[in-house]
C-alpha positions in Angstrom: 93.2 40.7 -190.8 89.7 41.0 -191.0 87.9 41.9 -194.4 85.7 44.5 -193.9 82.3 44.8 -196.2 83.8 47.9 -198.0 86.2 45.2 -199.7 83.5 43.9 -201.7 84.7 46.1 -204.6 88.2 44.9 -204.7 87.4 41.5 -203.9 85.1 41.6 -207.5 88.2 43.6 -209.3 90.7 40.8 -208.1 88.4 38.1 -208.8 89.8 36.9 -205.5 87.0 33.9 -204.5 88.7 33.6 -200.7 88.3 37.6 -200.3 84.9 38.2 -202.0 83.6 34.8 -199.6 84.4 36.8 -197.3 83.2 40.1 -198.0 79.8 38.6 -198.6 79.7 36.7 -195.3 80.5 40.9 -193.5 77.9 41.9 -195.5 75.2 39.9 -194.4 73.6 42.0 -191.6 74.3 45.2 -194.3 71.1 46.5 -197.0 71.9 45.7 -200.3 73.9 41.8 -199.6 70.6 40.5 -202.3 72.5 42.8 -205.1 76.5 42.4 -204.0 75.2 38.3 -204.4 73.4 38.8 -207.5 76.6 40.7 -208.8 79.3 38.3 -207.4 77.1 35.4 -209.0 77.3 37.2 -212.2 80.5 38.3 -212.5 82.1 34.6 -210.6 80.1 31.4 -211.6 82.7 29.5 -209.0 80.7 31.6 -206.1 79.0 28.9 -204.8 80.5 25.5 -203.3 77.8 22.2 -203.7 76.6 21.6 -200.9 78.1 19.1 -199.2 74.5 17.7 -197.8 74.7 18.2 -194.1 71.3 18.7 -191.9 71.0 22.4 -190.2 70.0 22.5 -186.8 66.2 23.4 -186.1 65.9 27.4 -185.0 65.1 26.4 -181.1 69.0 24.9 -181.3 70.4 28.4 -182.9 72.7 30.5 -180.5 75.8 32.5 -181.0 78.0 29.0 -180.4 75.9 27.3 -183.5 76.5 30.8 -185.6 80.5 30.5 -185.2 80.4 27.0 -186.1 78.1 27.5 -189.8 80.9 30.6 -190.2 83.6 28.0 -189.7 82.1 25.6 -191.7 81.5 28.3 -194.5 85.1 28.5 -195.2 85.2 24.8 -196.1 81.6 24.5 -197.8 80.8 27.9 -199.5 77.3 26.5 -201.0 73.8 28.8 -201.4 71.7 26.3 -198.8 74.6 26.7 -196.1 75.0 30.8 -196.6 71.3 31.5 -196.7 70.8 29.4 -193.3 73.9 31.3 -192.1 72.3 34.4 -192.9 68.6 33.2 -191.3 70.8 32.0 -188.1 72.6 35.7 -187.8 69.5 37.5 -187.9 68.0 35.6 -185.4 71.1 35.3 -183.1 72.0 39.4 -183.4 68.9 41.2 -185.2 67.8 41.8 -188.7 70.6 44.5 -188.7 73.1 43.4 -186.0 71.6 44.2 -182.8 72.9 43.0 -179.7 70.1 40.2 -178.6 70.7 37.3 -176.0 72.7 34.2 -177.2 70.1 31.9 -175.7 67.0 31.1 -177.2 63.6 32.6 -175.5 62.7 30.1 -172.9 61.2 32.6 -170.2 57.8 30.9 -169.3 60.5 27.8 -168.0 62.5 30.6 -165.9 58.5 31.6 -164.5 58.5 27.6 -163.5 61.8 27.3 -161.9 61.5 30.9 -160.1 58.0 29.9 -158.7 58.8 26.3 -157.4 61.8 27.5 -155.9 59.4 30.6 -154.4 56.7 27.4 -153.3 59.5 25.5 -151.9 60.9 28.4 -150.0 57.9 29.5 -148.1 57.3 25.8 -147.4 60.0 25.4 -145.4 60.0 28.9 -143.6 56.6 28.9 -143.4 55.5 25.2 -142.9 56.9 24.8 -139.5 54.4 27.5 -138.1 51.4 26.7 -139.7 51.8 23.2 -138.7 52.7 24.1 -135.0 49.0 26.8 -135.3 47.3 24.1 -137.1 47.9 21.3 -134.8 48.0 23.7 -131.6 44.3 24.5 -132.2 41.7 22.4 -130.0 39.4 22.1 -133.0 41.6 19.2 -134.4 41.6 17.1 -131.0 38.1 17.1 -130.4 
């Protein structure tokens, strides 16, 4: 069963910590997540986990595989430092506001590389052949 962001509410009425976790980590691509935190902070002063010290990954390593794995890990260690990187990670991976984006990270001037070698390469060997036969066919070159 998946908690959906309207469960916020309930999840502050219950005092459930699991549920209200959970409805934050919904909420993050939603306006208003700075106030349901502010609220939750107020209201719960368990909220937050300490962080249990582990390094993030730098931003050219973040891609939808790395954003599973912080939401995974956010169910064991529920601290402020892993959340907000959570939250940084997400809108890079999907958009500020959920967007579909690509789960890679933006290397297009190496695609530009590969595709032109692999354009140099192939008219090297189709062409090469021809312009060595025209090339070495010419008188000019023997003398």
């Amino acid at each position: 069963m998946s908690i959906q962001p309207l469960d916020f509410r309930r999840a502050m009425q219950d005092q459930d910590l699991a549920a209200l976790r959970a409805a934050l980590v919904t909420s993050v691509s939603l306006a208003g997540l700075e106030g349901r935190i502010a609220e939750a902070e107020a209201r719960v002063p368990t909220l937050w986990d300490v962080h249990d010290g582990e390094h993030f990954k730098p931003e050219m390593a973040w891609d939808e595989s790395y954003l599973a794995a912080l939401g995974g890990k956010l169910s064991v260690n529920f601290s402020r430092e892993r959340f907000e990187h959570y939250c940084a990670v997400r809108q890079r991976v999907t958009g500020a506001f959920g967007g579909a984006r690509s789960n890679r990270p933006q290397r297009s001037w190496v695609s530009i590389v590969i595709v032109l070698s692999l354009l140099g390469i192939g008219a090297l060997v189709l062409f090469g052949p021809s312009i060595l036969r025209i090339v070495f066919s010419n008188s000019f070159l023997m003398g």
